[in-house]
BAKOL-144190 format. One record per residue (C-alpha): residue number from 1; x, y, z. Coordinates in Angstrom, 3 decimals. Example, Ala and Ser with C-alpha at 12.3 -4.5 7.8 and 13.67 -1.06 7.14 Angstrom:
BEGIN
<rec i="1" px="12.300" py="-4.500" pz="7.800"/>
<rec i="2" px="13.670" py="-1.060" pz="7.140"/>
This chain:
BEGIN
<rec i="1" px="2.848" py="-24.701" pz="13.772"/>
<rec i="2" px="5.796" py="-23.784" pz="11.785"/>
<rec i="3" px="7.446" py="-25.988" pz="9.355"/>
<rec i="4" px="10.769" py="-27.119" pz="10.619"/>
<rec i="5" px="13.148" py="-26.920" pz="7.859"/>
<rec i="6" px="17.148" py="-28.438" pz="8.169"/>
<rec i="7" px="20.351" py="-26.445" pz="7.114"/>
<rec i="8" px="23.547" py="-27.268" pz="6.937"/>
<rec i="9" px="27.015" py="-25.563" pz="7.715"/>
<rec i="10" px="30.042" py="-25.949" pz="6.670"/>
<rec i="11" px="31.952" py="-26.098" pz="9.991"/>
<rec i="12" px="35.519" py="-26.854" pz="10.712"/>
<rec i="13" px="36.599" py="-29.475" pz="12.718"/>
<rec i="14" px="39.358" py="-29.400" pz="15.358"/>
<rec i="15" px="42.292" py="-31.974" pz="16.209"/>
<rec i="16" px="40.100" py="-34.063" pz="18.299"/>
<rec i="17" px="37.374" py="-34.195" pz="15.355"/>
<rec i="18" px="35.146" py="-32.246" pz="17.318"/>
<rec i="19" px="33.084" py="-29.546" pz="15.369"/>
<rec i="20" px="33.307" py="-26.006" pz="16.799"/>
<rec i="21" px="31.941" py="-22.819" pz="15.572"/>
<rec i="22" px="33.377" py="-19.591" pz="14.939"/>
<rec i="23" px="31.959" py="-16.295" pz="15.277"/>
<rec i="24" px="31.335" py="-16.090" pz="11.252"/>
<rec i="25" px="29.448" py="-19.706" pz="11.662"/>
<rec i="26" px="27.279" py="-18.373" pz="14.433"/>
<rec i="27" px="26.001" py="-15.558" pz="12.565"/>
<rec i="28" px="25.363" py="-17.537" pz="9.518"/>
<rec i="29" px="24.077" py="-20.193" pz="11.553"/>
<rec i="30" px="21.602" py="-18.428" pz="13.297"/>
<rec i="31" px="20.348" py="-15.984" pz="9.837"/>
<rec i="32" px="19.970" py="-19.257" pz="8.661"/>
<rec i="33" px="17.875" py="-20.431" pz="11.364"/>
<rec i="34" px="15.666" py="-17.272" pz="11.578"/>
<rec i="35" px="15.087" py="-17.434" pz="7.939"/>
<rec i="36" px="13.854" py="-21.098" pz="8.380"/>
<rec i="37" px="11.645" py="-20.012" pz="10.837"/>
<rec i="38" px="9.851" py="-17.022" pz="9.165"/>
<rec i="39" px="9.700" py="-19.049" pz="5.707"/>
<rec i="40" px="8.131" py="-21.945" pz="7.389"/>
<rec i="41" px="5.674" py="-20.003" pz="9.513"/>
<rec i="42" px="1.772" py="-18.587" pz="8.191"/>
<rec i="43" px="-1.065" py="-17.666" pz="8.708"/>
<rec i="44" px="-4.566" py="-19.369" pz="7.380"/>
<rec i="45" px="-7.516" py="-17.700" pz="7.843"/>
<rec i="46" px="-11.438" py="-18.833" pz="6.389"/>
<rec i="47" px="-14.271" py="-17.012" pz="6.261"/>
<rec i="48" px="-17.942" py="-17.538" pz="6.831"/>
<rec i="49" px="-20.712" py="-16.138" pz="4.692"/>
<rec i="50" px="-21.277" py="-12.651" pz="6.659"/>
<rec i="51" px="-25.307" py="-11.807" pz="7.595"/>
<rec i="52" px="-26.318" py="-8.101" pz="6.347"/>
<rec i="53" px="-29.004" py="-6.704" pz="9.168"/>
<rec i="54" px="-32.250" py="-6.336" pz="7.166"/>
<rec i="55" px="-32.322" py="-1.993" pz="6.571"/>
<rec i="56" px="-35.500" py="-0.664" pz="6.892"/>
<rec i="57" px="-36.541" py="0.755" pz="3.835"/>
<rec i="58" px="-38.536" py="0.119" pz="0.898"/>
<rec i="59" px="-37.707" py="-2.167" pz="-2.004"/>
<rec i="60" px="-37.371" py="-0.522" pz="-5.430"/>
<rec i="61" px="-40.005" py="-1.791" pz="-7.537"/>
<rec i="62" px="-38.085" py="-3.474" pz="-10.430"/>
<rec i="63" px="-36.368" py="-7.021" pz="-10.818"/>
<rec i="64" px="-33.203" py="-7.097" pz="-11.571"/>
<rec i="65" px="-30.203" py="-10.035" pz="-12.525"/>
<rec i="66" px="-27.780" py="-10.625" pz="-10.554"/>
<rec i="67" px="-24.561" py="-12.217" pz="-12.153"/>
<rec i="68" px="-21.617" py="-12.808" pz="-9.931"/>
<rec i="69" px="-17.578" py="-13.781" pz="-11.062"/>
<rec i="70" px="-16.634" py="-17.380" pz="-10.664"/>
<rec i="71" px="-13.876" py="-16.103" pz="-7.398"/>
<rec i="72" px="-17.169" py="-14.962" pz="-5.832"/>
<rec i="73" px="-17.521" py="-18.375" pz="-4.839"/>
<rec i="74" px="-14.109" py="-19.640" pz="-3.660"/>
<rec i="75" px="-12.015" py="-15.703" pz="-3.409"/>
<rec i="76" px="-8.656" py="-16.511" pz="-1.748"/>
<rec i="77" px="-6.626" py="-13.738" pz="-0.783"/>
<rec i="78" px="-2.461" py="-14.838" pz="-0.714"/>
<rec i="79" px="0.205" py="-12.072" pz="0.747"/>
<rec i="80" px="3.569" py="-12.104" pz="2.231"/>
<rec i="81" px="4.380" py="-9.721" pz="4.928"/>
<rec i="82" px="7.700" py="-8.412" pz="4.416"/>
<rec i="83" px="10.102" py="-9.926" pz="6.512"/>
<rec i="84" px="7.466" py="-12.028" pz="8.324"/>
<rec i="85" px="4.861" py="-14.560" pz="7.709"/>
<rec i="86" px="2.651" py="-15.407" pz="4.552"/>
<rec i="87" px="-1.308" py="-15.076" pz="4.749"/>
<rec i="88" px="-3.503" py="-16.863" pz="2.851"/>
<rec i="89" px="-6.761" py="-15.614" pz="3.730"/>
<rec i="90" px="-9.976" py="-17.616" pz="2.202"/>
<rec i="91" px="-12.827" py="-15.438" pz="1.308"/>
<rec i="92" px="-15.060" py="-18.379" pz="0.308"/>
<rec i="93" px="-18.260" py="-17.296" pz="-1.012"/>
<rec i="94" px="-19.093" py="-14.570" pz="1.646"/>
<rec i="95" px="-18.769" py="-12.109" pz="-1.089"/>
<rec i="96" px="-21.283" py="-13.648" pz="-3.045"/>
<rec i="97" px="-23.406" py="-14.075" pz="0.592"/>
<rec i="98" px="-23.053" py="-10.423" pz="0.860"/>
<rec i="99" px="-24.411" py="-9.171" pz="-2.427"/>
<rec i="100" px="-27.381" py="-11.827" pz="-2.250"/>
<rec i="101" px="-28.772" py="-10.588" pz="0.698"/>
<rec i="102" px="-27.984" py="-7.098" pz="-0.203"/>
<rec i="103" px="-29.623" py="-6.952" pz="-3.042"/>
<rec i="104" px="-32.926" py="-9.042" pz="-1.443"/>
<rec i="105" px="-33.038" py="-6.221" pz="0.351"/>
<rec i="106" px="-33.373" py="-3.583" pz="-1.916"/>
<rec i="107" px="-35.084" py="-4.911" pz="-4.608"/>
<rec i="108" px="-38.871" py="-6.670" pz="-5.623"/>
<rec i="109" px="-37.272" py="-9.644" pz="-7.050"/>
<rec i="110" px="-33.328" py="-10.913" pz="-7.825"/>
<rec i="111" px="-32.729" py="-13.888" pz="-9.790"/>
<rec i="112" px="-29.284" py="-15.650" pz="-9.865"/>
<rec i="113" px="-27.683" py="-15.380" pz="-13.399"/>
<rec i="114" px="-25.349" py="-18.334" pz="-13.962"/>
<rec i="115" px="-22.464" py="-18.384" pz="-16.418"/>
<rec i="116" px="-24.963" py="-20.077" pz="-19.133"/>
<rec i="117" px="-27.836" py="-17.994" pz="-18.609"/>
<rec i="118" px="-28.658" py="-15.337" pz="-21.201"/>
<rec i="119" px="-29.988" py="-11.967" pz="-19.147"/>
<rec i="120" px="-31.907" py="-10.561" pz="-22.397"/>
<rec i="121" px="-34.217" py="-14.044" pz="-22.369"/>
<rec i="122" px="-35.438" py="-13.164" pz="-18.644"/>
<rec i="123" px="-37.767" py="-10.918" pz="-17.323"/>
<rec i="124" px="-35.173" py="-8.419" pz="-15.951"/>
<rec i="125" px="-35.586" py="-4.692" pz="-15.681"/>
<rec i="126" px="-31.367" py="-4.278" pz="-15.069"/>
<rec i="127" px="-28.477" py="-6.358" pz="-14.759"/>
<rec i="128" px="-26.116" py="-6.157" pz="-11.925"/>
<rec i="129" px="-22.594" py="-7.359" pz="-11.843"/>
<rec i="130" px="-20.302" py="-7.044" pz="-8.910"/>
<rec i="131" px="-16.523" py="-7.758" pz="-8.676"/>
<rec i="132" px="-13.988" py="-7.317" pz="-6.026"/>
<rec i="133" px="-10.709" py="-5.829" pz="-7.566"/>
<rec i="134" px="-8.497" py="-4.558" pz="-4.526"/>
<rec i="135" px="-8.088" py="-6.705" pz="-1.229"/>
<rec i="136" px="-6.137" py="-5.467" pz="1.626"/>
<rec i="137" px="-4.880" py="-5.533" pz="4.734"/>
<rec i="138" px="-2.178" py="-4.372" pz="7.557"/>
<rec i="139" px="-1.669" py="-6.136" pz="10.538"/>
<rec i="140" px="-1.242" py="-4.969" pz="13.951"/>
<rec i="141" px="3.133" py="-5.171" pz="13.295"/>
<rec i="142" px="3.087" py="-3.113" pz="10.055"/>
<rec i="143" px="0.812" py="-0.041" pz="11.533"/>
<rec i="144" px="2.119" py="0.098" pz="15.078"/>
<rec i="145" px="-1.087" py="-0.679" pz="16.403"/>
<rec i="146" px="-3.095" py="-3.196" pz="18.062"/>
<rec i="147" px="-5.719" py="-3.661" pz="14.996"/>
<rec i="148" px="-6.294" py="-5.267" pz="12.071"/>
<rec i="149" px="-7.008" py="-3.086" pz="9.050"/>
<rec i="150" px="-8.846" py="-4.664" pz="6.054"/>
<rec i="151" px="-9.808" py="-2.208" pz="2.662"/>
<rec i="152" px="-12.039" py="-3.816" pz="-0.031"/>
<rec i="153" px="-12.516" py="-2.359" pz="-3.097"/>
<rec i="154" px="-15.672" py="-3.579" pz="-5.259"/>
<rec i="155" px="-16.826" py="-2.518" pz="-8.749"/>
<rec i="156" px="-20.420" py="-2.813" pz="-9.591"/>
<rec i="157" px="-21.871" py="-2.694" pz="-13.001"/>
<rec i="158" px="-25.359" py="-2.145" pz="-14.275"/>
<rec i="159" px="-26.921" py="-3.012" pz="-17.938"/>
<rec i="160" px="-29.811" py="-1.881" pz="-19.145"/>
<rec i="161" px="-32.263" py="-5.063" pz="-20.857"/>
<rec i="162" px="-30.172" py="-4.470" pz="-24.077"/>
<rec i="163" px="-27.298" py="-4.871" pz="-22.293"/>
<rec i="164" px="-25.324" py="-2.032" pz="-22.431"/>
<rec i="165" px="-23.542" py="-0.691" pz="-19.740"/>
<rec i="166" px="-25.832" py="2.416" pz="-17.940"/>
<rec i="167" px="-23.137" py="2.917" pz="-14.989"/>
<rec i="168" px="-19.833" py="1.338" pz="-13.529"/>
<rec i="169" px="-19.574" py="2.657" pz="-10.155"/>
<rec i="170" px="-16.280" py="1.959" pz="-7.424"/>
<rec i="171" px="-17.024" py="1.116" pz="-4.296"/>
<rec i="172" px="-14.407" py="1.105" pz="-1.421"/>
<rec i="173" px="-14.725" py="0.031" pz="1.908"/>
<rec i="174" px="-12.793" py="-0.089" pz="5.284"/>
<rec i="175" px="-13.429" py="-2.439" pz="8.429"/>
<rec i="176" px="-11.062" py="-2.368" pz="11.513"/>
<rec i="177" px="-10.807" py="-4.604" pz="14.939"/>
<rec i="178" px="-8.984" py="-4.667" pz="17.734"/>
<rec i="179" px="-6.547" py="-7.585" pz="18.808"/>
<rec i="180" px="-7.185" py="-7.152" pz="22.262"/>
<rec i="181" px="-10.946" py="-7.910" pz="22.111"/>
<rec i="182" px="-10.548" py="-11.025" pz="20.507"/>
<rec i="183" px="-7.492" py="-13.177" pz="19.044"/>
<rec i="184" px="-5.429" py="-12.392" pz="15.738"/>
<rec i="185" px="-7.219" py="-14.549" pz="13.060"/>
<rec i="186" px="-10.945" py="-13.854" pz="14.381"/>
<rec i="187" px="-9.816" py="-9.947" pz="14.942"/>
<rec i="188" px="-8.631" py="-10.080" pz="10.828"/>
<rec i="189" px="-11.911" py="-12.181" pz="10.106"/>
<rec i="190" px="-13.931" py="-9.003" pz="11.569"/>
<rec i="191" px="-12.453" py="-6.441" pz="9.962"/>
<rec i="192" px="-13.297" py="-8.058" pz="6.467"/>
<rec i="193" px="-16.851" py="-8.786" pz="7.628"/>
<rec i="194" px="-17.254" py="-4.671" pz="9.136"/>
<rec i="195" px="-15.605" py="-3.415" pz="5.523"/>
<rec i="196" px="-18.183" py="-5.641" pz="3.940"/>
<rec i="197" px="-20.999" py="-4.104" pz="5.882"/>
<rec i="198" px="-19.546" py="-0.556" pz="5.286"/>
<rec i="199" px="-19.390" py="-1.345" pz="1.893"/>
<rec i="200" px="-23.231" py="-2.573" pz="2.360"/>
<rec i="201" px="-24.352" py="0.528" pz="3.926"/>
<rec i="202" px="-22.684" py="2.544" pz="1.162"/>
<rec i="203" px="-24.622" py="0.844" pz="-1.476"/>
<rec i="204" px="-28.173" py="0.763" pz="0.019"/>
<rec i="205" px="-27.869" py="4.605" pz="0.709"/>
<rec i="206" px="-26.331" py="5.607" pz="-2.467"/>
<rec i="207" px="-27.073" py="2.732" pz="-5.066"/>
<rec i="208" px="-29.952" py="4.037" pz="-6.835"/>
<rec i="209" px="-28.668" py="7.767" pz="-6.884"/>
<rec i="210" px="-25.296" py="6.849" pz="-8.495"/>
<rec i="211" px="-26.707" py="4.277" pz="-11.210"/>
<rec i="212" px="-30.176" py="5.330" pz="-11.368"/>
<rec i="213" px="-31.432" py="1.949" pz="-11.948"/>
<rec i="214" px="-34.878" py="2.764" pz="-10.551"/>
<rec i="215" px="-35.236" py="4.485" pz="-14.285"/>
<rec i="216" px="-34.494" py="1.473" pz="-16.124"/>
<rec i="217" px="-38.069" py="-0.050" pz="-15.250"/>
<rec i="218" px="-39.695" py="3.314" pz="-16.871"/>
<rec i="219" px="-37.133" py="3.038" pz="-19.677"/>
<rec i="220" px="-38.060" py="-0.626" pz="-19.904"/>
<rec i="221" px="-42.241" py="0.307" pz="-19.597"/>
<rec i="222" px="-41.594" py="2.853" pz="-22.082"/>
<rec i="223" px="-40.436" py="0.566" pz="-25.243"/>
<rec i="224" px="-42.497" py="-2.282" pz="-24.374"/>
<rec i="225" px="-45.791" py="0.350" pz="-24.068"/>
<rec i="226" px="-46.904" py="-0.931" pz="-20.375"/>
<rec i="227" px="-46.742" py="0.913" pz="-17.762"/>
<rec i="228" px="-45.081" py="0.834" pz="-14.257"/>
<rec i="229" px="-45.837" py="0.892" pz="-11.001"/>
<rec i="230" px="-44.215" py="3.433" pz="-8.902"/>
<rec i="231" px="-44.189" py="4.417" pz="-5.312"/>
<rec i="232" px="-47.119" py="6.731" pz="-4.315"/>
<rec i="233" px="-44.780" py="9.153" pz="-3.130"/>
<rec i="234" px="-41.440" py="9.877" pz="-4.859"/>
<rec i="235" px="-40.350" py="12.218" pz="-2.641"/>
<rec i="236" px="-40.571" py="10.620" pz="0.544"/>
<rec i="237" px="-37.668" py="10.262" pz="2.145"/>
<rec i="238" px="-36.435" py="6.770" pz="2.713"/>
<rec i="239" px="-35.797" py="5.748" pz="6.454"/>
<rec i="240" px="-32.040" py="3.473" pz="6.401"/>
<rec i="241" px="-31.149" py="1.734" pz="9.328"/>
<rec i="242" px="-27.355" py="2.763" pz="9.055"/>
<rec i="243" px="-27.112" py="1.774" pz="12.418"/>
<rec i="244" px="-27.501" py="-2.107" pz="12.233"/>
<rec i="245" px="-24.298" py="-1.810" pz="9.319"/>
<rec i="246" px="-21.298" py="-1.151" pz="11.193"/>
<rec i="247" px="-19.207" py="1.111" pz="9.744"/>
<rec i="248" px="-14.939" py="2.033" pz="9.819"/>
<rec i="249" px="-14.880" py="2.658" pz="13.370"/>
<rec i="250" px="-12.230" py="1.723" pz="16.490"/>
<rec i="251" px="-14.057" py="-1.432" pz="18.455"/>
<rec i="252" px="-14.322" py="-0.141" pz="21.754"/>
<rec i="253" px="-13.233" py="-3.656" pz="23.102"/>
């Protein structure tokens, strides 16, 4: 519920000491009142940790670190709306959900780098570090519409077992729900989770061709002098269950 918050105005006071209002005190009076009302009013919305759909495809054959920021764990999200109601809108660690599963999925073996861990004293082929650097959203008042609208914009970066950087690659990603399948909050809650899966489906299908981390195991093979094991066929095109990852689209209801 809102807030209820108390103002006071200077009113005058007739002969019989009764307080009456003039037209100027009405207005004033009531701006007063609305403002109350929209500062005291907000919306809090918290996430759960999303589930990715398993794709079908097949793993690339390297292991790789994953290292995720500390708001990874605890990403809070805090807007006004002009002229209406502030959002604070808690991410909790579903982006960190989302990028552990992902990345189960596409690779032989992920290990968890924490803060304290040193990537060049593990058995890594590549490095992976996500971050989220845009948030967004519009709500169904501010496009004329009766969705939610949520854009996500991550950044992931790979290094090589030296540690330099091999590729820095944007992603963006867009989810949208209607309020009239389900209520305001849970409608905002799944647009975040669809952009999160659009922004899955992105990476599985172009990860590889945009960092080409897949090279970093022959790079690595290659200065330590063993060799590495490689699909039979190279070529073959890989089967991705796009389908399971809902993408941008209009819920039908």
């Amino acid at each position: 519920m809102c807030e209820r918050s108390e103002y006071r105005v200077a009113q005058p006071i007739n002969a019989t000491g009764r307080v009456y209002l003039t037209g100027m005190n009405r207005t004033a009076l009531l701006g007063l009142l609305m403002a109350g009302l929209l500062a005291g009013c907000g919306s809090n919305v918290k996430f759960q940790a999303p589930t990715i759909p398993a794709p079908l495809l097949e793993k690339i054959p390297i292991s790789v670190g994953l290292r995720m920021p500390e708001n990874f764990e605890h990403f809070v999200h805090e807007e006004k709306v002009y002229g209406r109601e502030q959002w604070s809108i808690d991410l909790g660690r579903s982006n960190a959900a989302l990028f552990e599963q992902l990345f189960a999925h596409m690779f032989a073996e992920v290990t968890v780098v924490g803060p304290e861990d040193d990537p060049q004293l593990l058995p890594l082929h590549a490095l992976i570090e996500p971050s989220i650097e845009a948030f967004e959203f519009s709500t169904p008042d501010q496009s004329n519409t009766e969705a939610f609208a949520v854009w996500i914009r991550y950044r992931l970066r790979v290094y090589d077992q030296s540690g330099d950087l091999v590729s820095n690659w944007p992603v963006s990603a867009y989810g949208k729900s209607q309020t009239t399948a389900m209520g305001g909050t849970d409608a905002l809650q799944r647009a975040a989770v669809l952009a999160m899966r659009d922004a899955a489906a992105l990476v599985i299908m172009k990860f590889d061709e945009v960092t080409h981390i897949s090279a970093l195991a022959e790079k690595s093979a290659a200065a330590s002098g063993s060799p590495v094991e490689l699909p039979a066929d190279e070529t073959q095109d890989t089967e991705v269950q796009t389908t399971a990852l809902e993408g941008p689209q209009d819920e039908a209801g």
